[in-house]
C-alpha positions in Angstrom: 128.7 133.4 135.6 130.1 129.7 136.3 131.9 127.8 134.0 130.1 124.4 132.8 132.1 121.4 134.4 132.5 119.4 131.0 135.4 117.3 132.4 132.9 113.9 132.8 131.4 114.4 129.5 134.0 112.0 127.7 133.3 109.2 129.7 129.6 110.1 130.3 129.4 109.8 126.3 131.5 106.4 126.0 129.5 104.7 128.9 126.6 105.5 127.1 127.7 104.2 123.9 129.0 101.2 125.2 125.7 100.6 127.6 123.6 101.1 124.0 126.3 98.6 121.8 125.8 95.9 124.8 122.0 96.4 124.9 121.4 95.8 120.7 124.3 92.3 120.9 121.3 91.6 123.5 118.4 92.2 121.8 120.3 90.6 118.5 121.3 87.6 119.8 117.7 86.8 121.5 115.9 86.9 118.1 115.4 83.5 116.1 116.4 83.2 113.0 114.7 80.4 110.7 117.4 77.8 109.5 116.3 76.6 106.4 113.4 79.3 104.6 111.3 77.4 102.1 110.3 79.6 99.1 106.4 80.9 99.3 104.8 79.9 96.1 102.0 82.9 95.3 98.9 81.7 92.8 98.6 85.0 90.0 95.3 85.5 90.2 94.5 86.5 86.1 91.7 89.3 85.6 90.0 89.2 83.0 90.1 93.4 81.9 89.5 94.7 78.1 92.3 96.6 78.0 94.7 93.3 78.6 93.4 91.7 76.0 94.4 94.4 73.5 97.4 96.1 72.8 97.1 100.1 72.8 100.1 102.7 72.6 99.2 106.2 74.2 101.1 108.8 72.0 102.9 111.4 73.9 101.4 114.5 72.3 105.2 116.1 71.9 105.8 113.3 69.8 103.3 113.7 67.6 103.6 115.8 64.2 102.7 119.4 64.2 99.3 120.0 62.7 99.4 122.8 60.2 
């Protein structure tokens, strides 16, 4: 059975990580990138639910006391 000629491998791999590394400082350095972002202001809208008017505590019931 032949022997696998893994002799090109080395610079098979390194060529292919240097083609990739070229292709993203590409892709990178074609995208625009806003100079100055202004802040989005975002109106709360305020529902009017019962249970926000109210303030209720739900009891764990292992923290409650044993009933005897």
């Amino acid at each position: 059975m032949p022997q696998l000629n893994t002799s090109t491998w080395p610079i098979t791999i390194m060529s292919m990580i240097m083609t990739l590394f070229i292709m993203f400082q590409l892709k990178i350095s074609k995208h625009l990138y806003h100079l100055n972002p202004a802040p989005l202001t975002v109106e709360s809208h305020k529902y009017t639910n019962p249970w926000e008017i109210k303030w209720t505590k739900i009891y764990s019931p292992l923290s409650l006391p044993l009933r005897q």
